[in-house]
C-alpha positions in Angstrom: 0.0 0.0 0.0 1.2 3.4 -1.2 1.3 6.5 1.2 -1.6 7.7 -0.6 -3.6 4.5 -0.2 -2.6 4.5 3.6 -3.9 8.7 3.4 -7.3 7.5 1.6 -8.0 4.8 3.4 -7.8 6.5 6.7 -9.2 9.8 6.1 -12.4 8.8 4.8 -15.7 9.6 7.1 -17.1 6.9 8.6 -21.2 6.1 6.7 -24.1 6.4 8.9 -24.0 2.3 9.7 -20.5 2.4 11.2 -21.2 5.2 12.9 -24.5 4.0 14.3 -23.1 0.3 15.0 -20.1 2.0 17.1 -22.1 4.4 18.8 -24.1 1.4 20.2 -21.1 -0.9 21.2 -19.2 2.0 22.9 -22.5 2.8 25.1 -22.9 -0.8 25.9 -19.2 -0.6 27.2 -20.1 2.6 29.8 -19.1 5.5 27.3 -21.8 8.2 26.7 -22.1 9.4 23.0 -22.6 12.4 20.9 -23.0 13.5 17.5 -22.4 16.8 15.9 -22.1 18.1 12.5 -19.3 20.6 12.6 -16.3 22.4 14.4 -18.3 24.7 16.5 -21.3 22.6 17.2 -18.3 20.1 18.3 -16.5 23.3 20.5 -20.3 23.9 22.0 -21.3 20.7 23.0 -17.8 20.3 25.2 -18.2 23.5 26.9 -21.5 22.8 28.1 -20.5 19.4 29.9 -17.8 21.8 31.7 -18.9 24.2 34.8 -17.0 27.5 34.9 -14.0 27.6 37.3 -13.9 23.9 36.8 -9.9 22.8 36.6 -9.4 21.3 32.9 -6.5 19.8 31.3 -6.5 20.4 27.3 -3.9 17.7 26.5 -2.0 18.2 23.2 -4.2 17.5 20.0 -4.7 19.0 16.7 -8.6 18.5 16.8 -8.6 20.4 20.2 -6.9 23.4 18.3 -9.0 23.0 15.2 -12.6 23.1 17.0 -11.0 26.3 18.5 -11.6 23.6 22.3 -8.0 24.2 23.5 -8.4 28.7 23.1 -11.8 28.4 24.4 -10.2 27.2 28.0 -6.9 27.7 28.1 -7.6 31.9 26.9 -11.1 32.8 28.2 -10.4 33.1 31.6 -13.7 30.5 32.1 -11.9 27.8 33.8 -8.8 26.8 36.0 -6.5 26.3 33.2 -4.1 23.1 34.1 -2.0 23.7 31.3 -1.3 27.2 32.3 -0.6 26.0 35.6 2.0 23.7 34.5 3.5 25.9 32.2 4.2 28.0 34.5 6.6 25.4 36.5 10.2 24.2 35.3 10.5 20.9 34.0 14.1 20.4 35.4 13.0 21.0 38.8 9.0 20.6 39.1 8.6 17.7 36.7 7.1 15.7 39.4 4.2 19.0 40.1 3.6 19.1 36.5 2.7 15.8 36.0 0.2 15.6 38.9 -1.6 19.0 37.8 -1.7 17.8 34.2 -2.6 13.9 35.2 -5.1 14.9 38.1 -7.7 17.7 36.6 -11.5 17.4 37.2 -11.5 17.1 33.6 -9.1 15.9 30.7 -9.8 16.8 27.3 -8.2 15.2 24.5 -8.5 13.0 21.0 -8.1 9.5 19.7 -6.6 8.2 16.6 -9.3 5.4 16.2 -11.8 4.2 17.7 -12.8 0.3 16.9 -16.6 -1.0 15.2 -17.0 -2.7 18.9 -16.1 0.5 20.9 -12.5 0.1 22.2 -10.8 3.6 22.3 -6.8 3.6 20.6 -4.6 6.3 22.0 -0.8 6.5 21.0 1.5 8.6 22.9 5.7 9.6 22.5 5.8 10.2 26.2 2.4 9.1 27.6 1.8 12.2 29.2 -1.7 12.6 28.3 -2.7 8.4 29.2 -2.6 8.6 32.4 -5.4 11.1 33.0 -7.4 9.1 30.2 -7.0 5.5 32.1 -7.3 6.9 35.9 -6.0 10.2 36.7 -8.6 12.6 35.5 -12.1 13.0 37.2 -14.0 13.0 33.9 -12.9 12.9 30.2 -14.0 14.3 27.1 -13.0 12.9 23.5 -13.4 14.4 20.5 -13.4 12.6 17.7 -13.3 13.1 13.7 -15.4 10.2 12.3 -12.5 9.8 9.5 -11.3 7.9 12.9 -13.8 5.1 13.1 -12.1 1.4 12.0 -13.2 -1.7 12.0 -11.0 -4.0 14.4 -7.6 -3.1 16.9 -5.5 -4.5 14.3 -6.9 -1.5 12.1 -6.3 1.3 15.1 -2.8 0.2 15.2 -2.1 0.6 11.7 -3.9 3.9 11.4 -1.6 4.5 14.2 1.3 3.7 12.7 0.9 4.0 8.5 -0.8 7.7 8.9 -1.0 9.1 12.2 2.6 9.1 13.1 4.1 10.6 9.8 1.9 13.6 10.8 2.7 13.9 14.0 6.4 13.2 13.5 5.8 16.1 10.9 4.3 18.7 13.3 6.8 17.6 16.0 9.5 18.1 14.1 8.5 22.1 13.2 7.1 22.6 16.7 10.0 21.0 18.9 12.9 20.5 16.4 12.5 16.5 17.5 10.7 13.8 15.9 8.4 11.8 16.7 7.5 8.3 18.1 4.9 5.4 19.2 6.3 5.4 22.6 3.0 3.9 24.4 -0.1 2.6 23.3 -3.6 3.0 25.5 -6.2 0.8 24.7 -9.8 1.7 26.8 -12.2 -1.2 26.6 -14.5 -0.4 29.5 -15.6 2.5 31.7 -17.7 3.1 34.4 -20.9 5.2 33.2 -20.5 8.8 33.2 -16.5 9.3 33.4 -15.7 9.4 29.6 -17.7 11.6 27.2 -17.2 11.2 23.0 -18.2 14.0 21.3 -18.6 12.3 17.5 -17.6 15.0 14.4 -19.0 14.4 11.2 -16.1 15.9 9.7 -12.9 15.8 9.4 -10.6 17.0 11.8 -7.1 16.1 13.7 -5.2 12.8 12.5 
């Protein structure tokens, strides 16, 4: 398969079926479920899951910038920033502080880069930095998801993963940190308890 295939094959939106089938398996496995039609709808329906003053991490992710998510509480003033918190620390000396405000907010927001036809969520990671609060860390967790995301079986998240999600990131890295990039650790969430982790479903798409 040639980039291009890999790029076609894993950026086209899921059809209503898919979308309908995984909805229902990822309920059945504790995970509530929403659809919205575009950026802002997406950037809306987050926001009104989150009371004001609340303490939120927005963990790094091109759909949070691109739904405008990330600006919306880390500018606004509306909430207890945790990435301004940690920013504010040195990694040399505080690395320990920075990992506890980032792993430990009331709420975590973040992406995927697939989610499986029988509702498993795939997460890959460099550092893991961001999996912790998704397994355990963060009081509640909000996803949001491009539906160009949706495959059919964890054998198919892993090579999304690996054939067109980590030539972009690697891509972005390298401009953004002057490093590349890596699969460092993979998160796999099969199971929640009702009401912890949110999916807000785009029918667009957005992030990689």
């Amino acid at each position: 398969m040639t980039t291009t295939e890999a790029s076609q094959r894993f950026t086209a939106l899921a059809d209503d079926q898919t979308l309908s089938d995984t909805t229902v398996a990822l309920e059945e496995h504790g995970f509530g479920v929403e659809i919205v039609d575009g950026l802002e709808a997406a950037r809306a329906a987050v926001l009104a899951r989150i009371p004001h003053g609340s303490s939120v991490m927005t963990n790094t992710s091109v759909t949070l910038d691109e739904t405008g998510i990330a600006d919306a509480i880390n500018s606004s003033g509306d909430y207890d920033s945790a990435r301004n918190a940690m920013l504010k620390l040195d990694f040399a000396t505080q690395k320990q502080e920075m990992k506890r405000i980032a792993g430990q907010a009331e709420y975590a927001l973040g992406s995927v880069h697939a989610v499986t036809r029988d509702g498993v969520l795939v997460a890959a990671s460099a550092s893991g930095s961001q999996l912790a609060s998704y397994a355990w860390g963060a009081g509640s967790v909000i996803f949001v998801v491009g539906t160009q995301k949706l495959v059919p079986d964890l054998q198919t998240a892993h090579e999304r993963i690996r054939r067109h999600s980590l030539p972009l990131e690697d891509g972005r890295a390298l401009a953004a940190y002057g490093m590349n990039s890596r699969v460092g650790k993979v998160l796999e969430i099969h199971q929640e308890d009702p009401g912890r982790i949110h999916i807000v479903f785009i029918r667009q798409s957005v992030g990689y």
